[in-house]
LUMSEKE-89633 format. One record per atom (N, C-alpha, C, O): y negated, z negated, x; residue number from 1; atom name; residue in three letters. Coordinates in pm, 1 decimal. Atoms other than C-alpha are relative to their C-alpha. Last residue first. Layout:
<nodes>
<node <Y; Z; X>; NUM; "CA"; "ALA">;
...
</nodes>
This chain:
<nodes>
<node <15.8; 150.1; -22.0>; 100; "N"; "UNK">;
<node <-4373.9; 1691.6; 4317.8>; 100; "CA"; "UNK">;
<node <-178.3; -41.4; 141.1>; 100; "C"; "UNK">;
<node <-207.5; -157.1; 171.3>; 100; "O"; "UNK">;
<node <123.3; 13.4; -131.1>; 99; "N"; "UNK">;
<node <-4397.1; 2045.9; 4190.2>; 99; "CA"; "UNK">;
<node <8.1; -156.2; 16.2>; 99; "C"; "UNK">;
<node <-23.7; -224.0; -81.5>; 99; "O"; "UNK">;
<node <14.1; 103.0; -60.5>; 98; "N"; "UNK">;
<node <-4063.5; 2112.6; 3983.8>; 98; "CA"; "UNK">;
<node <-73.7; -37.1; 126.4>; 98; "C"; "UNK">;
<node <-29.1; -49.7; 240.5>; 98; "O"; "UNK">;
<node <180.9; 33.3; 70.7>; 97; "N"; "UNK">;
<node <-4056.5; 2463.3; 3855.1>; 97; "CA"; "UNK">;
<node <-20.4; -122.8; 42.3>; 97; "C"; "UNK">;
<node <-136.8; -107.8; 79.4>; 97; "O"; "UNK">;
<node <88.9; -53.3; -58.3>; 96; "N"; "UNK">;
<node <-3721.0; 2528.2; 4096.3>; 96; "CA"; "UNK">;
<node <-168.9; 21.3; -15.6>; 96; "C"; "UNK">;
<node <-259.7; 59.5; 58.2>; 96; "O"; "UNK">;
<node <12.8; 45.2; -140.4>; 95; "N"; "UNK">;
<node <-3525.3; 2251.7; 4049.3>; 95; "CA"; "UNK">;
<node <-102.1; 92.9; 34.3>; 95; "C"; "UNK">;
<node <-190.6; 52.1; 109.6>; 95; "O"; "UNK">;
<node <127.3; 124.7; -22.3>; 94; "N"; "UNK">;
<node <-3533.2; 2345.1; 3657.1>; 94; "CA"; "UNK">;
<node <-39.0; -17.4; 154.3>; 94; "C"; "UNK">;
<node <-158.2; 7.2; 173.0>; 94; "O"; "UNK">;
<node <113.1; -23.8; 26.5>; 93; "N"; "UNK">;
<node <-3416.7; 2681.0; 3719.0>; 93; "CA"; "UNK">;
<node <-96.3; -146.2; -15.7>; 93; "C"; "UNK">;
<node <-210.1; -177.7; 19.2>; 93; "O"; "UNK">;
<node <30.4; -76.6; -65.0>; 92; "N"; "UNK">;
<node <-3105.7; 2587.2; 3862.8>; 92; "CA"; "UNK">;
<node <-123.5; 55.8; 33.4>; 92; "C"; "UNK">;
<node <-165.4; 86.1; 145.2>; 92; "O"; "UNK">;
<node <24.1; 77.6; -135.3>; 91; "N"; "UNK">;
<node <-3046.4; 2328.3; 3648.7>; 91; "CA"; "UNK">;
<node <-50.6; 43.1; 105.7>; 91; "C"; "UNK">;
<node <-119.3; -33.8; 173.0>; 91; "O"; "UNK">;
<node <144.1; 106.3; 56.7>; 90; "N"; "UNK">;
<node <-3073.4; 2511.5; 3325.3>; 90; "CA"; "UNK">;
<node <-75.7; -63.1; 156.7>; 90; "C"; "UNK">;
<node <-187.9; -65.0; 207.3>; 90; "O"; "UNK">;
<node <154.4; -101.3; -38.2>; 89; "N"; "UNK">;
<node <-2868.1; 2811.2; 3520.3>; 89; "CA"; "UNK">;
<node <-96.9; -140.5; -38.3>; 89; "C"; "UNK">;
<node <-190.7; -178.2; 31.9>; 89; "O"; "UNK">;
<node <10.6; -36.6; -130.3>; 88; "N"; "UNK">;
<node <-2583.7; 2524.5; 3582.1>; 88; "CA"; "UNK">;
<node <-136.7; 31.7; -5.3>; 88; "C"; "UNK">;
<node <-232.5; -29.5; 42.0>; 88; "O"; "UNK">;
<node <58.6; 113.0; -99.7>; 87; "N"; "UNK">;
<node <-2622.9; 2412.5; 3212.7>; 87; "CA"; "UNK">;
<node <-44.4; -3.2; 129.6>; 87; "C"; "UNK">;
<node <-148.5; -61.8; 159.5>; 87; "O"; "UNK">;
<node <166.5; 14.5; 27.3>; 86; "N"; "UNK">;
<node <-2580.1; 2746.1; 3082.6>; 86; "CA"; "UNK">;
<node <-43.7; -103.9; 50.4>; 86; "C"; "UNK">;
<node <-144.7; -96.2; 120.4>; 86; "O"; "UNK">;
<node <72.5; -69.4; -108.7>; 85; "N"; "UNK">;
<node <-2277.4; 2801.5; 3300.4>; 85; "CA"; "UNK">;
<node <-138.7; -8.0; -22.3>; 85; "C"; "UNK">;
<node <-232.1; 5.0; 56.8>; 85; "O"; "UNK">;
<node <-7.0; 33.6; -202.5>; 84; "N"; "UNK">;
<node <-2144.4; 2451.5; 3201.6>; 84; "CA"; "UNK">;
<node <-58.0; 141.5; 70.9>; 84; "C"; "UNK">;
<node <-98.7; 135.6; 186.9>; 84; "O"; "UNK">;
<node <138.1; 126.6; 25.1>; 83; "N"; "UNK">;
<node <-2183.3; 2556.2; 2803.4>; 83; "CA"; "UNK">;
<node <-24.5; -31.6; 164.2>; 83; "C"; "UNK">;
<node <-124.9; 6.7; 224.4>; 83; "O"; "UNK">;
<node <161.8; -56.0; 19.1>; 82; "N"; "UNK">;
<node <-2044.5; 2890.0; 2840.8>; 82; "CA"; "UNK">;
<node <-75.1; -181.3; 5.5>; 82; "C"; "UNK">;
<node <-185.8; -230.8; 26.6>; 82; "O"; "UNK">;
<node <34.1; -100.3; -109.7>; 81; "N"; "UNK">;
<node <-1739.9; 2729.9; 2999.7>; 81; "CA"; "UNK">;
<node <-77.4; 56.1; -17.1>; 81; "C"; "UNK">;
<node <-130.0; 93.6; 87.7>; 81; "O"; "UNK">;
<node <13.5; 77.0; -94.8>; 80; "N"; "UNK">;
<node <-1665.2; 2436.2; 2760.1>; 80; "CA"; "UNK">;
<node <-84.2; 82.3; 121.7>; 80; "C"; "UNK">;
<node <-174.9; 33.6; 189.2>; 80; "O"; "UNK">;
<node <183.3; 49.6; 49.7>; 79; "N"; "UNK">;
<node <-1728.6; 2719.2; 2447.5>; 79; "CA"; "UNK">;
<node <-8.5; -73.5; 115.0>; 79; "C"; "UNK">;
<node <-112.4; -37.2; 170.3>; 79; "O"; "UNK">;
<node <136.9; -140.6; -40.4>; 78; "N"; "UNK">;
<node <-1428.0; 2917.0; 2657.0>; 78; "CA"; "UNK">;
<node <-174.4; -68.5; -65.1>; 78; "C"; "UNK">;
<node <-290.5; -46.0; -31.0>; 78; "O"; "UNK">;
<node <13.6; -38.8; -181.0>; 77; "N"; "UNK">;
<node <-1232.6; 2584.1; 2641.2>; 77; "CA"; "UNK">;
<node <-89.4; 96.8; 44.5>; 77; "C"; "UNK">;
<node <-176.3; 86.4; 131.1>; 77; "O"; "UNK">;
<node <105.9; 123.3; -125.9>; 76; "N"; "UNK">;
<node <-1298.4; 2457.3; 2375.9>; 76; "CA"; "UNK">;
<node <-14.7; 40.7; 51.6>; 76; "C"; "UNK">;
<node <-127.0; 57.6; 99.1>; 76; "O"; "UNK">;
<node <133.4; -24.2; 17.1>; 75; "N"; "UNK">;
<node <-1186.1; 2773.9; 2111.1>; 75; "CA"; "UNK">;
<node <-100.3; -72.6; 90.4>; 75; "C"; "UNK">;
<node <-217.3; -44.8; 116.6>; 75; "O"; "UNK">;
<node <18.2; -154.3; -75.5>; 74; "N"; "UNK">;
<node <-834.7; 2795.3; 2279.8>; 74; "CA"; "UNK">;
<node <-104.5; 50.9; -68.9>; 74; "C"; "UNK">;
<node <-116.0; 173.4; -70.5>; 74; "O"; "UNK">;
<node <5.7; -47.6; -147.5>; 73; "N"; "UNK">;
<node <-823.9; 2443.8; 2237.4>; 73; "CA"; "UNK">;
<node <-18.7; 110.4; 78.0>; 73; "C"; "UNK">;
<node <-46.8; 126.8; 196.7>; 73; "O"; "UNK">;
<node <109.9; -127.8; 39.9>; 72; "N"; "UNK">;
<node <-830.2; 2453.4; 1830.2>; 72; "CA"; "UNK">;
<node <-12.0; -11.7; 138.4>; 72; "C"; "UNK">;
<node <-98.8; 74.2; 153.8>; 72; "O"; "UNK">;
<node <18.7; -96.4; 70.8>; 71; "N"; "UNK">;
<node <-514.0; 2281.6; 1793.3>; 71; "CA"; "UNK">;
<node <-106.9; 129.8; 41.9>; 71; "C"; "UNK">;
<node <-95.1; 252.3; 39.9>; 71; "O"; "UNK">;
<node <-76.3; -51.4; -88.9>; 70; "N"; "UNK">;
<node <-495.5; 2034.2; 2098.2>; 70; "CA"; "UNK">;
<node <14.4; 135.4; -115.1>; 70; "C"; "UNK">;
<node <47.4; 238.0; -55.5>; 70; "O"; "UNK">;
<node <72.5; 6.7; -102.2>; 69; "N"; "UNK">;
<node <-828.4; 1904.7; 1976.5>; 69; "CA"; "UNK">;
<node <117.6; 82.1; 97.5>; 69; "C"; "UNK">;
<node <90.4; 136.2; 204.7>; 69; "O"; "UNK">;
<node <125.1; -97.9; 29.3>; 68; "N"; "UNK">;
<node <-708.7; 1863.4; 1657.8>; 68; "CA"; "UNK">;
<node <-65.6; 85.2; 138.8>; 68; "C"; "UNK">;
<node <-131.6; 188.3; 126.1>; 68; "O"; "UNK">;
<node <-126.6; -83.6; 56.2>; 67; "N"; "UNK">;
<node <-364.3; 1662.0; 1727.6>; 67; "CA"; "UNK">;
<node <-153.0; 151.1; -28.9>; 67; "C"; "UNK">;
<node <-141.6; 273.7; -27.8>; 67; "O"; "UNK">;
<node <-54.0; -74.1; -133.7>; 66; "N"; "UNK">;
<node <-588.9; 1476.4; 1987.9>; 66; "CA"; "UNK">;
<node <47.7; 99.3; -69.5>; 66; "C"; "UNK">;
<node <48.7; 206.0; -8.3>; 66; "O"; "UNK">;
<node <135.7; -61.1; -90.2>; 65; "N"; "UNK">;
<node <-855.2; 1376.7; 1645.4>; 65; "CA"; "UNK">;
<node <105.7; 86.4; 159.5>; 65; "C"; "UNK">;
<node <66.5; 193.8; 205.3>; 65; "O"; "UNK">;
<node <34.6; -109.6; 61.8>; 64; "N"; "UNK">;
<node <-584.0; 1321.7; 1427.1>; 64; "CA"; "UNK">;
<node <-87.2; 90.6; 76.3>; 64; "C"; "UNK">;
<node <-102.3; 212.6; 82.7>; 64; "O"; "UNK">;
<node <-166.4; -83.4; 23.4>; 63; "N"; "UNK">;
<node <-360.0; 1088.4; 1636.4>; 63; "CA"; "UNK">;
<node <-54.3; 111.6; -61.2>; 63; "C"; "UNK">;
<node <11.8; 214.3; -46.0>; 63; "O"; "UNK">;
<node <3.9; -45.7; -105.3>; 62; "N"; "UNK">;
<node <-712.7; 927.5; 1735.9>; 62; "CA"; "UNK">;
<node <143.9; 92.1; -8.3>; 62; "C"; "UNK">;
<node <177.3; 171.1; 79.9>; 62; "O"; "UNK">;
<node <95.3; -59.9; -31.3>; 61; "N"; "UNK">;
<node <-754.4; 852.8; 1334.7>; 61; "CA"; "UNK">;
<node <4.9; 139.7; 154.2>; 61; "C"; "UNK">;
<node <-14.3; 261.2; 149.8>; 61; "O"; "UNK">;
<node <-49.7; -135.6; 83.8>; 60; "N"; "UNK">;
<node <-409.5; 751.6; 1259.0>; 60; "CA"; "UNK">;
<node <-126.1; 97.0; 17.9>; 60; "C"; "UNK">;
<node <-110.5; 218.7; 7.7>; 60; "O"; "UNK">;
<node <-158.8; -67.5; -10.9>; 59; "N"; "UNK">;
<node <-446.3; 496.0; 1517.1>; 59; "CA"; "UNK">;
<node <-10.2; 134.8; -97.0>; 59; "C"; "UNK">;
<node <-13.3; 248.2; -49.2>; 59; "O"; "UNK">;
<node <46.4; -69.5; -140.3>; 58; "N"; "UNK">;
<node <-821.6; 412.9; 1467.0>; 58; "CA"; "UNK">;
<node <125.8; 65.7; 13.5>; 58; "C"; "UNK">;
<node <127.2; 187.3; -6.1>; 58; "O"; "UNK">;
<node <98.2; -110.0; 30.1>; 57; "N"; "UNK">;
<node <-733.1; 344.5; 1069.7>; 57; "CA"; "UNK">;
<node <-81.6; 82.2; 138.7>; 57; "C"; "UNK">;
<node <-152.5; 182.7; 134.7>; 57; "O"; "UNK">;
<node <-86.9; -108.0; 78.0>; 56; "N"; "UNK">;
<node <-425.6; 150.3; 1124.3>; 56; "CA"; "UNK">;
<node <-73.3; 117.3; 15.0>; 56; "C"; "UNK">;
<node <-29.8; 225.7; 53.9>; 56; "O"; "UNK">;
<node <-114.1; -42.2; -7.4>; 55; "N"; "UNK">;
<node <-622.3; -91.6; 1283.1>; 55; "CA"; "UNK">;
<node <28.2; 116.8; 7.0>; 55; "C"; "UNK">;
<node <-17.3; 198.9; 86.7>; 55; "O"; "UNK">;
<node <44.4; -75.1; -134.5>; 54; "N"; "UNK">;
<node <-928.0; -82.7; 1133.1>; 54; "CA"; "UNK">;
<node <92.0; -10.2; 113.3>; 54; "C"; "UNK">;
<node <38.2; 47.2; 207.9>; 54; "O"; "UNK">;
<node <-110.8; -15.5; -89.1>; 53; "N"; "UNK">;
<node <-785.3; -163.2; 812.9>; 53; "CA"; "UNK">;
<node <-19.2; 95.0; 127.7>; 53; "C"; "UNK">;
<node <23.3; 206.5; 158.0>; 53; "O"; "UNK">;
<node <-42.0; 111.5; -66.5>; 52; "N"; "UNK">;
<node <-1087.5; -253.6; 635.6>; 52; "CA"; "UNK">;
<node <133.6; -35.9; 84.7>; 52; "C"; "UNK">;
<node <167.1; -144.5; 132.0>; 52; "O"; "UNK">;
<node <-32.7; 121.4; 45.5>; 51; "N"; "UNK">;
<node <-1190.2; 0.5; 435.1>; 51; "CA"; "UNK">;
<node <65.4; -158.0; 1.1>; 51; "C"; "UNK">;
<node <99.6; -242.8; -81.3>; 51; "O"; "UNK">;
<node <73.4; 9.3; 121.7>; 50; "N"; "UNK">;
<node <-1403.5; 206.5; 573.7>; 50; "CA"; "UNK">;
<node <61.0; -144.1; -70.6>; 50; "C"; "UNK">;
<node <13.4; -255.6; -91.4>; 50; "O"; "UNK">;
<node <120.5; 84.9; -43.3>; 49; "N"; "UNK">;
<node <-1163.0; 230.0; 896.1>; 49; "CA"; "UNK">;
<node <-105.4; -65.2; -116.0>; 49; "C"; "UNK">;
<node <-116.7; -187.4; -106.9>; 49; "O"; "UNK">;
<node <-40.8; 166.1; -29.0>; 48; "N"; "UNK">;
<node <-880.5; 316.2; 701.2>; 48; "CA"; "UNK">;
<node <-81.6; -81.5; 58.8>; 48; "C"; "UNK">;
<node <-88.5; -202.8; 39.0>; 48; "O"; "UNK">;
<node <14.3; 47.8; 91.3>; 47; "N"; "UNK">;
<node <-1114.9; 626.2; 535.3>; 47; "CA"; "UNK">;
<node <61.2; -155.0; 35.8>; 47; "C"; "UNK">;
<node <12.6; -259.4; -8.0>; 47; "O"; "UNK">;
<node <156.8; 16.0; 74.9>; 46; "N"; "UNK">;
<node <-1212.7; 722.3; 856.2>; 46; "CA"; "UNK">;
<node <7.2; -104.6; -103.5>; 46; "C"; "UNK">;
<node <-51.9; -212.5; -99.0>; 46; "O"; "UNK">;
<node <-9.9; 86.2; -65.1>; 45; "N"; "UNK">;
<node <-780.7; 746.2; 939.9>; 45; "CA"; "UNK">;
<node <-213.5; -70.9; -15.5>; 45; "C"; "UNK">;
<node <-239.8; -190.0; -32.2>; 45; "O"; "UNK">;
<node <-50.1; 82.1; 52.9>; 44; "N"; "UNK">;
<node <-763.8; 929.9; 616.1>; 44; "CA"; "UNK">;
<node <-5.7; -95.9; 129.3>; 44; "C"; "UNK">;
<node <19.6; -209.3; 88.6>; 44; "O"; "UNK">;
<node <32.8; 121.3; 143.7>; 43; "N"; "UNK">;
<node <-981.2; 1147.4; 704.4>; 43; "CA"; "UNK">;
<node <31.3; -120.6; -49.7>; 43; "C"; "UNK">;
<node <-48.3; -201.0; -98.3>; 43; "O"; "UNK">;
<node <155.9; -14.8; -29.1>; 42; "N"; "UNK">;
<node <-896.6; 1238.3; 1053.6>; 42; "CA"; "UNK">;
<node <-39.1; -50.9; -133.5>; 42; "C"; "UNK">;
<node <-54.7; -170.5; -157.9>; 42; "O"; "UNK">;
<node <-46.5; 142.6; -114.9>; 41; "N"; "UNK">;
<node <-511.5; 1248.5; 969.8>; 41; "CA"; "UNK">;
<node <-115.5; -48.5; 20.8>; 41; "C"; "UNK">;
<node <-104.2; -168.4; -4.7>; 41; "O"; "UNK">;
<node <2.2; 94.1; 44.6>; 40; "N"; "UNK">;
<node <-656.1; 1511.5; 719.0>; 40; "CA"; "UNK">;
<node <23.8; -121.0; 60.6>; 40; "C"; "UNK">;
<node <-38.4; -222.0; 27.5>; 40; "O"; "UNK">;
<node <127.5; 90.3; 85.4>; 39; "N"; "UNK">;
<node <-824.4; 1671.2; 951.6>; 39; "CA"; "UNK">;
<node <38.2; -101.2; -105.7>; 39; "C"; "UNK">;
<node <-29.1; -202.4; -124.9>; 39; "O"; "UNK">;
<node <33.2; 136.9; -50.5>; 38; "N"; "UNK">;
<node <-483.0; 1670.8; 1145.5>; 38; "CA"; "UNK">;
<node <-171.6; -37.1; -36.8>; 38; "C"; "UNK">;
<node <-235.7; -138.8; -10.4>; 38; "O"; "UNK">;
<node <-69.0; 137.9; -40.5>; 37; "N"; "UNK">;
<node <-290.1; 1819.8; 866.6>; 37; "CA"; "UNK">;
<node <-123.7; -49.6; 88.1>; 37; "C"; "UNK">;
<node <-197.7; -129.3; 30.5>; 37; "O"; "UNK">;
<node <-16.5; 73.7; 119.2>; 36; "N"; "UNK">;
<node <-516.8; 2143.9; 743.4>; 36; "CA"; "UNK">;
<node <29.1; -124.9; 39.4>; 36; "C"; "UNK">;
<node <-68.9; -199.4; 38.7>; 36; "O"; "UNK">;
<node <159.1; 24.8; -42.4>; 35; "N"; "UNK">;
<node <-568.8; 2312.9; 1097.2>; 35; "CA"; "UNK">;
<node <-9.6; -165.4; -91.2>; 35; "C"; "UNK">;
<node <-38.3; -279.8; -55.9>; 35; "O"; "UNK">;
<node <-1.6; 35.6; -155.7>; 34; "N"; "UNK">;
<node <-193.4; 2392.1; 1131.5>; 34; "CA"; "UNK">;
<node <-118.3; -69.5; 5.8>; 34; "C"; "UNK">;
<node <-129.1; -151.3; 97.1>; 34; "O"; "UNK">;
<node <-26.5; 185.5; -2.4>; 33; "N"; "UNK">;
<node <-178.4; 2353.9; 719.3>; 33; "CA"; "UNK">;
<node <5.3; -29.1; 162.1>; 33; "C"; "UNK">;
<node <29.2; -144.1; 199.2>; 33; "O"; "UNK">;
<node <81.0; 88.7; 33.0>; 32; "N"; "UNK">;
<node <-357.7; 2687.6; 734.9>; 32; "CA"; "UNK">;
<node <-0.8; -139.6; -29.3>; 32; "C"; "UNK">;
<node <-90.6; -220.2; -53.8>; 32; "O"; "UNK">;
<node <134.3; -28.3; -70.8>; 31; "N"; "UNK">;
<node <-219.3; 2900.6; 970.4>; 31; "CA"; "UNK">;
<node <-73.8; -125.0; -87.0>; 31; "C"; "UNK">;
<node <-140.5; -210.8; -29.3>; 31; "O"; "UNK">;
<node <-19.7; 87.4; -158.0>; 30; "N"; "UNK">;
<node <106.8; 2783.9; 839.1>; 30; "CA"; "UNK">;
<node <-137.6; -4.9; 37.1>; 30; "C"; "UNK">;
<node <-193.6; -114.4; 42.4>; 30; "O"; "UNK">;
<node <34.0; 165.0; -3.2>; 29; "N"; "UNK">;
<node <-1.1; 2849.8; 475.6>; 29; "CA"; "UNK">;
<node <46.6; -33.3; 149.0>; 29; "C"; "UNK">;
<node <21.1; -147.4; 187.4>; 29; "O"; "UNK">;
<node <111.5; 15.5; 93.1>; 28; "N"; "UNK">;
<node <-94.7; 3232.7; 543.0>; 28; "CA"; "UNK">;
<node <-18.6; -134.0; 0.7>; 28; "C"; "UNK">;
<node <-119.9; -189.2; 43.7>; 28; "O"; "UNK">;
<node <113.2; -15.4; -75.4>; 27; "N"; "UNK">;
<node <169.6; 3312.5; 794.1>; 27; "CA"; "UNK">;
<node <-86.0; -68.6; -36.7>; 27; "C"; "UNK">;
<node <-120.2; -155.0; 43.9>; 27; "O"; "UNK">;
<node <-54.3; 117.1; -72.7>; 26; "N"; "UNK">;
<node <450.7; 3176.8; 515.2>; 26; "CA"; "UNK">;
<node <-106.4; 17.5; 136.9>; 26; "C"; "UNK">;
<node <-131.2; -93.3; 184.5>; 26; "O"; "UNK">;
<node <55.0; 158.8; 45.2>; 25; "N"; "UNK">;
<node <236.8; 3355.7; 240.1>; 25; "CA"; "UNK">;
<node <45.1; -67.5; 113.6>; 25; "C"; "UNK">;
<node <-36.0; -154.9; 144.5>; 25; "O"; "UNK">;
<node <173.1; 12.4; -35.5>; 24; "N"; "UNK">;
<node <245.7; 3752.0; 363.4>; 24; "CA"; "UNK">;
<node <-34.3; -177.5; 4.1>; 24; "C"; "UNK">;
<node <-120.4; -230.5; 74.4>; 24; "O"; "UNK">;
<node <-4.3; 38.6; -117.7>; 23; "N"; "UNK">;
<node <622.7; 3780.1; 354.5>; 23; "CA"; "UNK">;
<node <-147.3; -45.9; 58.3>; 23; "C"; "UNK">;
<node <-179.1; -97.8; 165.3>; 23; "O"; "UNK">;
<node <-10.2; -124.0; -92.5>; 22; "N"; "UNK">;
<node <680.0; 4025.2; 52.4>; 22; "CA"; "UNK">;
<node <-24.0; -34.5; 152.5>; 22; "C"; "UNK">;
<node <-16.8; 51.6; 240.2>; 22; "O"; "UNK">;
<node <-90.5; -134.7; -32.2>; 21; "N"; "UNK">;
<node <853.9; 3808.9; -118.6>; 21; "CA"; "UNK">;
<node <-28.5; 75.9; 94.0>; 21; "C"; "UNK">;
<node <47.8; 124.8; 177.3>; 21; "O"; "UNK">;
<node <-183.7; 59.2; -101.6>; 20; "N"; "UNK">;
<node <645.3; 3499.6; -50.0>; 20; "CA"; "UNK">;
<node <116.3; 126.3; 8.7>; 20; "C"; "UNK">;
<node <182.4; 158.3; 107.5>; 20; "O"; "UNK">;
<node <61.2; 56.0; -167.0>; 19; "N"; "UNK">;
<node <315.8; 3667.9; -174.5>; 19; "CA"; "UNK">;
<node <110.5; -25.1; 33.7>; 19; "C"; "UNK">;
<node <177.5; 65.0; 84.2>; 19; "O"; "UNK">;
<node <-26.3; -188.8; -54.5>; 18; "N"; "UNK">;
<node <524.2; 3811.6; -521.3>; 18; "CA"; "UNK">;
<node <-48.1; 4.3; 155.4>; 18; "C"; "UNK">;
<node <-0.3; 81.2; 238.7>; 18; "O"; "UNK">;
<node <-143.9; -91.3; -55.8>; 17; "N"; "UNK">;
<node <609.4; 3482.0; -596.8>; 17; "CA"; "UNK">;
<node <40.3; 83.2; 57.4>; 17; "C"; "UNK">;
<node <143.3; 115.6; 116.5>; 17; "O"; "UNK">;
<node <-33.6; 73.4; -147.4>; 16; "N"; "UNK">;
<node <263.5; 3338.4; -543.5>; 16; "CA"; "UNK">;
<node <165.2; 50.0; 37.2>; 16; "C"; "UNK">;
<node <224.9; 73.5; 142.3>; 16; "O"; "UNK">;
<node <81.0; -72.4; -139.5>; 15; "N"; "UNK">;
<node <147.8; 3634.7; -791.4>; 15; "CA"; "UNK">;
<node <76.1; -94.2; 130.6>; 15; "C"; "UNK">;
<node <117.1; -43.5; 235.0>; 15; "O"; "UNK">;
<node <-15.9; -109.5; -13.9>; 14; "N"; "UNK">;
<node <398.5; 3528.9; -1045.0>; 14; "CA"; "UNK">;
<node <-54.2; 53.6; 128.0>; 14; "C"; "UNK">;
<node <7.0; 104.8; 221.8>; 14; "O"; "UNK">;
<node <-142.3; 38.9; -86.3>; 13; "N"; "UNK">;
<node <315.9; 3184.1; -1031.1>; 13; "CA"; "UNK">;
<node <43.6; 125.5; 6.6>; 13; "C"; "UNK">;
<node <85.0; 120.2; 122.4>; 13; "O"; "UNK">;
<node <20.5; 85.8; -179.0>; 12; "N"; "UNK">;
<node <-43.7; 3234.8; -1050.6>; 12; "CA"; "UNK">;
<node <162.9; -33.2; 8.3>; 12; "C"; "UNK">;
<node <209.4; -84.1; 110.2>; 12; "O"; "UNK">;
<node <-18.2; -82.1; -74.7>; 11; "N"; "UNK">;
<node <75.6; 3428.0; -1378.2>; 11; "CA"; "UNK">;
<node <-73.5; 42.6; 175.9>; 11; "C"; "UNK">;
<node <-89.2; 133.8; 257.1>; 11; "O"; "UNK">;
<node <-134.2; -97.0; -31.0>; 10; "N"; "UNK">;
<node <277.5; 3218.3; -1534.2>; 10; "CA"; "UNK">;
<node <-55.5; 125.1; 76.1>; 10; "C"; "UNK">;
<node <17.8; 210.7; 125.6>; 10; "O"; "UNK">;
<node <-97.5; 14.7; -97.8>; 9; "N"; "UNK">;
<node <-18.7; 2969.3; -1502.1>; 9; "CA"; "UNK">;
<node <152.2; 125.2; 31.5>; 9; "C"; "UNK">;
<node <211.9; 156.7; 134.5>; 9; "O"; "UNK">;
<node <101.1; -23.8; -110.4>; 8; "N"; "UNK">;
<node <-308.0; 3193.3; -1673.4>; 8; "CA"; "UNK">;
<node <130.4; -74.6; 124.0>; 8; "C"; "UNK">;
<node <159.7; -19.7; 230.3>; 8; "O"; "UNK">;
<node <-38.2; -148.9; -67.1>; 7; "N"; "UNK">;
<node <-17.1; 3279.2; -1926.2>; 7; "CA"; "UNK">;
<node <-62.9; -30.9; 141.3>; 7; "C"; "UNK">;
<node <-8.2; 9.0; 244.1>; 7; "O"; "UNK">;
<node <-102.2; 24.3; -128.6>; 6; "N"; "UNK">;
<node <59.7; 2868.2; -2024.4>; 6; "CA"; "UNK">;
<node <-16.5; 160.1; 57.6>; 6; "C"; "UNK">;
<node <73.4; 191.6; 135.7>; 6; "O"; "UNK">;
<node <98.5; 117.4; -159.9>; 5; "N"; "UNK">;
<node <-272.4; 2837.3; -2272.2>; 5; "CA"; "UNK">;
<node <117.0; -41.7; 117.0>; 5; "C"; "UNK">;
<node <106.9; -140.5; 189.7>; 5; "O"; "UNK">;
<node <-41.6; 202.7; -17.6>; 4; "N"; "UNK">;
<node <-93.4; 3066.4; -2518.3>; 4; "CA"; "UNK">;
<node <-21.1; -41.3; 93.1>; 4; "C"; "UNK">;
<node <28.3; 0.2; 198.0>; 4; "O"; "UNK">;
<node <97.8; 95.6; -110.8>; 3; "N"; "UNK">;
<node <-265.3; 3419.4; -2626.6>; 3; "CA"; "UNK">;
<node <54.9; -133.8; -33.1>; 3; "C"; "UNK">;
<node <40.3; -205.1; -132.4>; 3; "O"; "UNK">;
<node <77.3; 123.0; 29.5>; 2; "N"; "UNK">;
<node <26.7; 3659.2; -2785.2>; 2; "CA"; "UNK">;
<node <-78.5; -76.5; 98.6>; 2; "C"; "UNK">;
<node <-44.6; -80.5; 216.8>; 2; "O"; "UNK">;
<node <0.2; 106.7; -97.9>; 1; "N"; "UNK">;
<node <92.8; 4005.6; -2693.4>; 1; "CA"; "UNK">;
<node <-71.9; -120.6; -57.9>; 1; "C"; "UNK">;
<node <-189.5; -120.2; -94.3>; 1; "O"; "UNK">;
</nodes>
């Protein structure tokens, strides 16, 4: 077997071949360009702000930020709901140490 500085690629392409065959990869990158895209939208709309196309750069921004926000929603919502019961008790208990 000869050593030539193209094996380490032939054989990341091999392996990614063998992921897609057997069905494991198209899960794999969905899951992860679902998340992937609207941070970048989020970056790159940051980055239009930065540089002077503030414009462009809120737009592509707030397009990243809803597109995000409608992504990971089924992590808000239950954190939304521990946070509001802890708040409640906070409240609850504050009113009641309160000597005026």
């Amino acid at each position: 077997m000869q050593n030539r500085k193209g094996n380490g690629l032939a054989v990341v392409l091999i392996v990614l071949g063998a992921i897609m065959l057997m069905g494991i990869a198209l899960p794999l990158i969905h899951g992860i360009f679902r998340i992937l895209f609207p941070v970048l939208l989020v970056v790159l709309g940051y980055y239009g702000i930065k540089s002077g196309r503030k414009v462009i750069g809120w737009i592509v921004m707030f397009i990243g930020v809803m597109s995000l926000i409608a992504k990971l929603s089924w992590i808000i919502g239950p954190l939304l709901g521990i946070a509001l019961v802890v708040w409640g008790i906070s409240v609850l208990k504050g009113k009641q140490n309160r000597t005026y």
